[in-house]
C-alpha positions in Angstrom: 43.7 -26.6 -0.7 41.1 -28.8 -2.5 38.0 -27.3 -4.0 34.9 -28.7 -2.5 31.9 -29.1 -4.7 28.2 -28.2 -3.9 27.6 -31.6 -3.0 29.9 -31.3 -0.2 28.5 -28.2 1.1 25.0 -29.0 1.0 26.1 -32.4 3.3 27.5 -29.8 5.8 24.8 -28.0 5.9 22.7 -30.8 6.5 24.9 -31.9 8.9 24.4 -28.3 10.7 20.7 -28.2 10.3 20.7 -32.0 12.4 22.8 -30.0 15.5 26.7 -30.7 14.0 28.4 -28.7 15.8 31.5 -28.9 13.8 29.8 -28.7 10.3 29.3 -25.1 10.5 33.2 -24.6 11.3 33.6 -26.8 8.4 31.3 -25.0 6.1 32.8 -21.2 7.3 35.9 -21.9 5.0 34.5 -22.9 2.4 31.7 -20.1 1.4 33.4 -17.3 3.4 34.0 -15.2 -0.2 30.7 -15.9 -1.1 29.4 -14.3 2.4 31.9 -11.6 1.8 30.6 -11.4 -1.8 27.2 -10.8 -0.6 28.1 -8.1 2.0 29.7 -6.4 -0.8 26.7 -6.0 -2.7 24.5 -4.8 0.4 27.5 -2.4 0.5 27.6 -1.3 -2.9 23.7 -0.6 -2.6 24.8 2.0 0.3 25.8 5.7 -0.1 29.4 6.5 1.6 29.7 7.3 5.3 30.1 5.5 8.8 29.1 1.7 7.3 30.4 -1.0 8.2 33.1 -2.8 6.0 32.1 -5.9 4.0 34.4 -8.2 6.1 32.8 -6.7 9.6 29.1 -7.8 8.2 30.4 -11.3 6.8 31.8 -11.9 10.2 28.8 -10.7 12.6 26.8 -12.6 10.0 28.6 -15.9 10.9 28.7 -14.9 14.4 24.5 -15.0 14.3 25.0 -18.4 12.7 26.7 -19.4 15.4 24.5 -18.5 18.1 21.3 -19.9 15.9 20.0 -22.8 17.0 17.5 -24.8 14.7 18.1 -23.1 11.4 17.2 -26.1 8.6 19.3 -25.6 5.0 17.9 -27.4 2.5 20.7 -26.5 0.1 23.5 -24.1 -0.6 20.9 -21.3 -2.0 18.7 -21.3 0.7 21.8 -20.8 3.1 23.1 -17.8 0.7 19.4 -16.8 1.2 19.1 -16.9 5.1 22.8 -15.3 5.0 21.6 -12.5 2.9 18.6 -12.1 4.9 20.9 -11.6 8.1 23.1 -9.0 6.9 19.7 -7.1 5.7 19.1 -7.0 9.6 22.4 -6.1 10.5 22.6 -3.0 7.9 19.2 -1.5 9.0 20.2 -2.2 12.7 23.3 -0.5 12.1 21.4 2.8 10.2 18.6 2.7 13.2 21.7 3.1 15.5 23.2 5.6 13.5 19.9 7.6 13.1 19.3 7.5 17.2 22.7 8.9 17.6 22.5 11.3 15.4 19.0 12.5 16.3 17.9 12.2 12.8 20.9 13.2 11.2 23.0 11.6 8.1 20.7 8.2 7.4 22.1 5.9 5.4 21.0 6.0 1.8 20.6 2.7 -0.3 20.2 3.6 -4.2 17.5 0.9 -5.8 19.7 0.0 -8.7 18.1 -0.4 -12.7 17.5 -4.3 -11.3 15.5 -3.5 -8.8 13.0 0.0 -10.5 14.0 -0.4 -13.8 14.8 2.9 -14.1 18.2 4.9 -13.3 19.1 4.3 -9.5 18.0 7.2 -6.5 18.7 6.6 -3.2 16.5 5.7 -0.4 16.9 5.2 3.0 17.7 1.7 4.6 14.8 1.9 7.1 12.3 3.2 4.1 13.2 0.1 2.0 13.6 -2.0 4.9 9.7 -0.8 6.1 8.4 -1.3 2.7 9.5 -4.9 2.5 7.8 -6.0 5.6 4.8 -4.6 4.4 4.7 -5.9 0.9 5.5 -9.1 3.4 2.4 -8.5 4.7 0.4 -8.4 2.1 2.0 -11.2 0.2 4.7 -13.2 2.0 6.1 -14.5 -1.4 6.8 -11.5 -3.2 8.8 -10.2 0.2 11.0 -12.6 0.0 11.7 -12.5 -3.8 12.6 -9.3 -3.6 14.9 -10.4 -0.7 16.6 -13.0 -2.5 16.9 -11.4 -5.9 18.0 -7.6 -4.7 19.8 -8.6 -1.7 20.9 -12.4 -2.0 21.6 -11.8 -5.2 20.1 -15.3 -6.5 19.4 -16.0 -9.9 15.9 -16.4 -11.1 16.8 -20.3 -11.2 17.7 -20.2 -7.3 15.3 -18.3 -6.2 12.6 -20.7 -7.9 14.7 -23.4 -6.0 14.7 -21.8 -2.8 10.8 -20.7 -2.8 10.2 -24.3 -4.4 8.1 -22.6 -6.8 8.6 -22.0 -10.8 10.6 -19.5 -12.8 7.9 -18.4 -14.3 6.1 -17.3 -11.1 9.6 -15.7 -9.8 9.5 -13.9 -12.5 5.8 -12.7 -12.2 6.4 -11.8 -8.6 9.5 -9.9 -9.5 7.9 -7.7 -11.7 5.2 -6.9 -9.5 7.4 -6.2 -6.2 9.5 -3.8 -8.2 6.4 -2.0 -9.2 5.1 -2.0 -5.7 7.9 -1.3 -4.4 8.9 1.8 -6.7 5.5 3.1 -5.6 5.8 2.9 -1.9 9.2 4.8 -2.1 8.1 7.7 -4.1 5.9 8.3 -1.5 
């Protein structure tokens, strides 16, 4: 099996964002661990109980691929980015679904890790984080989807920059003040 290089990767997703059909299938292959990679760390982020394993959310992540029509990838961060952002949805779906069968009972706990507070990690439910990011989406677009990136996407502060088309220092910036905000709108 030959090792493709980014390159190759960004031409199938290009390929994909123009309606290839085929790319996609292609591409699958060839950044599967990194998909699983990412569902791990949404995983990790999660306190133990009826979640689903890394391998399930890699794989209903590719199935929404699939069925997406229209999704433009400018490179192979912003795909890692829009994957990310797709398992988000599929974790807090999963923990509403819990919750309403439940009635309430046994949410799903996410602990915000040192990265994130900068302080030791406490958990906090999916929903709660996953509320607070829309509104700190609301009131600044960017910063949401920073936080996205960075906590969940796990980009660096290099491919984030690239993926916002904005500069490091202004990732940077943002990521400090999210956390803050963030850490605030938590602690109730």
């Amino acid at each position: 099996m030959t090792t493709r290089s980014p390159e190759d990767i960004s031409g199938l997703l290009v390929a994909w964002s123009k309606g290839d059909e085929t790319a996609l299938n292609d591409l699958i292959p060839l950044v599967y661990e990194d998909l699983h990679g990412i569902a791990r760390r949404h995983l990790k982020r999660l306190s133990p109980g009826d979640i689903p394993s890394s391998g399930t959310l890699a794989h209903e992540a590719y199935l929404k691929l699939v069925h997406t029509r229209g999704i433009r990838c400018r490179n192979r961060a912003h795909f890692f980015a829009l994957c990310s952002q797709m398992i988000r949805r599929i974790l807090v779906d999963h923990a509403r679904k819990r919750r309403y069968t439940k009635r309430g009972g046994g949410q799903v706990q996410v602990p915000l890790d040192e990265a994130l507070l900068g302080t030791r990690a406490r958990g906090v439910d999916v929903e709660a984080l996953d509320d607070a990011l829309t509104s700190l989406a609301k009131i600044d677009p960017r910063k949401g989807r920073v936080v996205e990136l960075r906590f969940f996407g796990g980009l660096s502060v290099e491919e984030t920059a690239e993926v916002l088309e904005i500069s490091e220092e202004t990732v940077t910036r943002d990521w400090r003040v999210a956390k803050t905000w963030l850490f605030r709108e938590l602690a109730g």
